[in-house]
N, C-alpha and C positions, 0 to 999 in steps of 0.2 A: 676875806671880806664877806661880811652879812648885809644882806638887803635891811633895811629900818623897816615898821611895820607902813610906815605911811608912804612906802614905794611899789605897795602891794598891787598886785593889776592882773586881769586876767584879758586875754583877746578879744577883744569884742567889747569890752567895760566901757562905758562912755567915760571919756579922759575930759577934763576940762584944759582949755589952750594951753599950750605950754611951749617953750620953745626950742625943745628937743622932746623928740616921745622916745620911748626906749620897749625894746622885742627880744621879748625872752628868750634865748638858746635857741636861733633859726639853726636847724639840720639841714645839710645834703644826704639824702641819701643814696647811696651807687651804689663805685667806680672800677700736609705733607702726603705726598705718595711716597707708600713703600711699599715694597716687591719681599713674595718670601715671607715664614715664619720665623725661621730665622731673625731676620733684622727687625721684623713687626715687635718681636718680642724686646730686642734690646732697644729699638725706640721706646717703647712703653715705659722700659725700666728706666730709663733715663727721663722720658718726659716726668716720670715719678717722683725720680728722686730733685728735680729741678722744682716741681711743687712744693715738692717738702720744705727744699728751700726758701722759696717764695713766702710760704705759708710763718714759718719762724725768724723769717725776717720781720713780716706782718706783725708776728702778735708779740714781737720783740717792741718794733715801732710803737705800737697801741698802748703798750708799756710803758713805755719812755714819754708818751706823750701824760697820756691819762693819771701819770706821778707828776708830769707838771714838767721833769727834765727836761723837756726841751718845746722850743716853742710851737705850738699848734692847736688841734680843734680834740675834742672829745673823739676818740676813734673805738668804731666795733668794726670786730674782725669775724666774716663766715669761713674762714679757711678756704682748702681747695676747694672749687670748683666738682661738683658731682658729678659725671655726666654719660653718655655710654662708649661705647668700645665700637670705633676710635671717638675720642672727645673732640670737639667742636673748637677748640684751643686747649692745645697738649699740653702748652708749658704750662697753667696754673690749673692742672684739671688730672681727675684720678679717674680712669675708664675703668667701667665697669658693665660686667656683663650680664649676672644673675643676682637676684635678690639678696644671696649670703654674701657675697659680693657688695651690695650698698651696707647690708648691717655692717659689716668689719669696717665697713669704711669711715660711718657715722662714728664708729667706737674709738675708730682712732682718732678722728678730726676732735670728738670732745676730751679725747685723753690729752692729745694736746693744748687745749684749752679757747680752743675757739668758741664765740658768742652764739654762732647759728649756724646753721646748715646751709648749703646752696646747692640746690638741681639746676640742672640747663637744659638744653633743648633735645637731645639723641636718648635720653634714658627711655626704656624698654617701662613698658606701666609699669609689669610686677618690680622691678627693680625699684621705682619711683614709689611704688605703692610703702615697700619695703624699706627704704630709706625714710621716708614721712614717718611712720610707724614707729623705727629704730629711733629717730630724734625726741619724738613725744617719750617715749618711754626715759628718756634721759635728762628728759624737761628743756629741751633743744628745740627751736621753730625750725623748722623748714622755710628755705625762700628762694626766690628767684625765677627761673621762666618755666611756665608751664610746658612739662616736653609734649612734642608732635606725637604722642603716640596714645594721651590723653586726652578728655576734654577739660577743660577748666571747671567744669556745672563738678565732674567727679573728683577734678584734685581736690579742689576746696573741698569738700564732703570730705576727704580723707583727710585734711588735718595740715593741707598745705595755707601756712601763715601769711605769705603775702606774694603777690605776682608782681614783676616786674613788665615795663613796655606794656604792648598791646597783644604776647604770647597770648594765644586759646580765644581771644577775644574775633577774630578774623574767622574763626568756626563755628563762636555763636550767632554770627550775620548767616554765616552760608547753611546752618541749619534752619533756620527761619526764615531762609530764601527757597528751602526744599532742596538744595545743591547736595551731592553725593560728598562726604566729606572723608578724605583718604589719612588715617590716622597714620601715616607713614613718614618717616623726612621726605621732602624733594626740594631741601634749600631752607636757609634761613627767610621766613616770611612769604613761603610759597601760596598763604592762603591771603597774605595783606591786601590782596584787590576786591576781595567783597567790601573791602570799608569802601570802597567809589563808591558803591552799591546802598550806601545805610539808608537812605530815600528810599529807597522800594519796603525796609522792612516796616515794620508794623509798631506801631511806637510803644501799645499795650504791651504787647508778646516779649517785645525787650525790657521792658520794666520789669516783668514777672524775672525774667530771668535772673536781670540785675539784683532783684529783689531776696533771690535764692543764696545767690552771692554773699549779700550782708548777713544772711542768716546762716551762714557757714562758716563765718567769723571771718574771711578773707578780705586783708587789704592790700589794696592795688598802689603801685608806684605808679605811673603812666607816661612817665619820661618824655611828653607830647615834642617837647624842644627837639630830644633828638631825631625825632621824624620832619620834622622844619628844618635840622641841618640837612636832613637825606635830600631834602629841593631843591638844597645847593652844592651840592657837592662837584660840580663844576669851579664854581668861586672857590670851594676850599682847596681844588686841587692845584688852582691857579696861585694861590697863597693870597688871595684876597677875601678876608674874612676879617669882621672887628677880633680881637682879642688872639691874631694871630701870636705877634708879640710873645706871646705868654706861653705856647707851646714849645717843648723841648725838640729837637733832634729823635730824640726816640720815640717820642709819642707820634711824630711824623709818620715813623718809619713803620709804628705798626699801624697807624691807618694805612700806608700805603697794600702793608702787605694783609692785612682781615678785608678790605676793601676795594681794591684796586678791580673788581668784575664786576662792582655795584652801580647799578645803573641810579642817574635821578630818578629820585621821587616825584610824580606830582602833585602840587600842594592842597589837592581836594583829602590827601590819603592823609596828613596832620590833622588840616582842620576838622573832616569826619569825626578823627578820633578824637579830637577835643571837643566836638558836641558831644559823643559817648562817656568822655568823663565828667561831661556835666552832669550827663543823666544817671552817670553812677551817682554822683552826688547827691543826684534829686530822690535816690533809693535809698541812701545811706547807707553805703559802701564806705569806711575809712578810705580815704586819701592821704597818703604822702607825695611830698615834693623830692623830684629828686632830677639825676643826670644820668648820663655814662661818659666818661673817657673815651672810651673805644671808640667813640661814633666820630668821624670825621667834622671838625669843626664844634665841638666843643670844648667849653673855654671854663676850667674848674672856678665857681664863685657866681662868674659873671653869666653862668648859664642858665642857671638856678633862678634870678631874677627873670629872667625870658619866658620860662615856667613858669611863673607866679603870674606873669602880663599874660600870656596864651590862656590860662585857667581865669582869668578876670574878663577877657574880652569874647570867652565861650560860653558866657552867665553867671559863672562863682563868684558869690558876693566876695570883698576884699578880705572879710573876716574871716570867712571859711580855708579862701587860701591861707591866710597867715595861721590858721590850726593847722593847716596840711604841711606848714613847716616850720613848725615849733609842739603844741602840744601833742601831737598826733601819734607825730615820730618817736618821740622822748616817750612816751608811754609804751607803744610798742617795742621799746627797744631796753626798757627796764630800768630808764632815766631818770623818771619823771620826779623822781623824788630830792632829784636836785635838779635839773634841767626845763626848759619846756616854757615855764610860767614865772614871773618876778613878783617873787611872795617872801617872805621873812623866813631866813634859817637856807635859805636854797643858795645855788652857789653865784658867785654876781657872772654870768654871763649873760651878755645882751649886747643889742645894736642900738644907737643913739640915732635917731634919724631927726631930719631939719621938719618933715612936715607928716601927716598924719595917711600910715596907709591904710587906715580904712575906710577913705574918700577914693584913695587910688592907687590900687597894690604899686605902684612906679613909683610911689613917696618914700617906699624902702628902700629904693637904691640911693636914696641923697643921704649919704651915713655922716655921721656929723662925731662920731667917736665910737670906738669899740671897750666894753669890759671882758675878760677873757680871766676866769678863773680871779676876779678880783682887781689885777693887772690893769687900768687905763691905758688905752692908744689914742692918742691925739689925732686928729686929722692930716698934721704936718707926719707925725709918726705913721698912717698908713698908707699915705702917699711913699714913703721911704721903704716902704717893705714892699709894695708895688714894684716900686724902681726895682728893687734886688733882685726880684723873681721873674721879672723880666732881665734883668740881666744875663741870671743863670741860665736861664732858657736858648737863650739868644749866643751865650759861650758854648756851649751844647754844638750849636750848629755849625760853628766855626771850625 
């Protein structure tokens, strides 16, 4: 199916009334001790070859989808997980220890045929530095969390494409606080309490920074929602959360086991960062809208709207959200030439909504029909696929 010339729209276009408005290709974007050389080495080799699996199941999936074979969303794949020696989650993650070490790794992940590259949090600079490097050179982005061993002012100068969460952003408050900043691990988010702190910085000093940022070409995911689950993670652990329902058995099980020492969050430490991504905004820093799986109490689809509400009730006008998850993405992601925007010749993916969100990003979640590769879903039909997925979920557990 082709869009007609006179269904052409772009975000932000002043629409006259109608009685569904429709949203071009909305994106998510996401989702042991051991003793002895010995056994360290054969867990590795095993956490490795359990990647690999992972990884070609992935771009098996992406396959299957992206031909259309089987029903779902536009999917890219970053492959494994980058990250250092030991990795911060073995099973989908290739430890690495020196910079020849990240090249080989970059080389194989695109001999495989993965979309992007992904760092995480333990990589070693020069290894990181070297990995970024390795991917540009193969026409490959780099993504994902700025490791603890960097600062973010330097990934981005090297060529890192887009940060996810609030990684390195917790070291730009503590260095403009004057605070001694230890490039070291001590824990996932060991620096996140300067964000209580963002009142004392200096509003100039942070623009400048922010402003560095955009000129580095770096876009930020900012996943604010998942930080508003971390203030509830009592309710989530109680199994009282909306959209429980929808979780599987497994997904259960590895929040319980990535999270089970995580203490709540308190919720100055979301909102903070949702004023900072405002004022990324105000710098002109791309934005995408995105989630995580991992994070306890998140609910794939319906999380994503949460985002959009947090980013509209932190000053982003509605328009801007709805770039952060339609055009923004699809461009970055090498979409855009069918995705993104409802123009003629592009592919018909879109959301049908009952009333207009750029009065009030919350107007996108009253969906009134889905197009999906051309495909129409009725209302009655995504109420039914609802039902399924909660089913599935809910057989899991039994």
């Amino acid at each position: 199916m082709r869009v007609h010339p006179s269904a052409e729209r772009g975000v932000g276009d002043h629409v006259a009334p109608v009685d569904e408005i429709a949203l071009g290709g909305v994106v998510e974007v996401g989702q042991a001790g051991l003793d002895g050389a010995g056994p360290v080495r054969a867990a590795r080799r095993e956490s490795e070859r359990i990647a690999e699996v992972v990884v070609g199941q992935a771009l098996e999936l992406r396959d299957q989808l992206n031909r259309g074979e089987i029903l779902g969303p536009q999917m890219v794949v970053t492959g494994a997980v980058l990250d250092g020696d030991p990795p911060f989650v073995p099973d989908v993650s290739l430890a690495l220890s020196t910079p020849e070490d990240g090249r080989v790794a970059v080389r194989q992940q695109a001999d495989a045929g993965v979309d992007m590259i992904k760092v995480y949090t333990l990589l070693e600079a020069d290894t990181f530095l070297a990995i970024v490097d390795e991917a540009q050179q193969l026409g490959l982005k780099a993504v994902g969390h700025v490791p603890e061993s960097i600062y973010i002012e330097d990934a981005a100068a090297a060529g890192l494409a887009s940060s996810e969460h609030l990684h390195g952003f917790d070291k730009v408050i503590g260095k403009l606080l004057g605070e001694p900043i230890d490039l070291t691990y001590r824990g996932i988010g060991a620096d996140a309490g300067y964000l209580l702190r963002l009142d004392e910085v200096n509003r100039q000093e942070l623009q400048v920074v922010f402003g560095r940022l955009g000129d580095s070409g770096l876009t930020v995911c900012p996943t604010v929602v998942t930080f508003r689950a971390g203030a509830n993670l009592d309710s989530v652990r109680a199994g009282d959360f909306p959209g429980s329902d929808y979780i599987s058995q497994s997904v259960l099980d590895i929040w319980e086991t990535q999270w089970s020492q995580q203490d709540q969050l308190p919720d100055a430490m979301w909102q903070n960062w949702a004023q900072m991504v405002n004022q990324l905004n105000e710098a002109g820093v791309p934005l995408m809208v995105g989630t995580d799986l991992i994070i306890p109490g998140i609910i794939p689809g319906f999380s994503v709207h949460e985002e959009m509400a947090i980013w509209q009730d932190a000053g982003i006008a509605p328009a801007e959200v709805l770039r952060s998850a339609t055009i923004v993405p699809t461009r970055f992601m090498g979409l855009d030439d069918r995705l993104g925007t409802i123009a003629e010749g592009k592919t018909a993916s879109m959301v049908l909504v009952a009333a207009n969100p750029l009065e009030d990003i919350r107007h996108a979640q009253q969906t009134e029909g889905v197009f999906l590769r051309g495909q129409y879903f009725s209302p009655d039909e995504l109420d039914d696929l609802l039902a399924e997925a909660k089913d599935m979920a809910q057989s899991s557990t039994q």
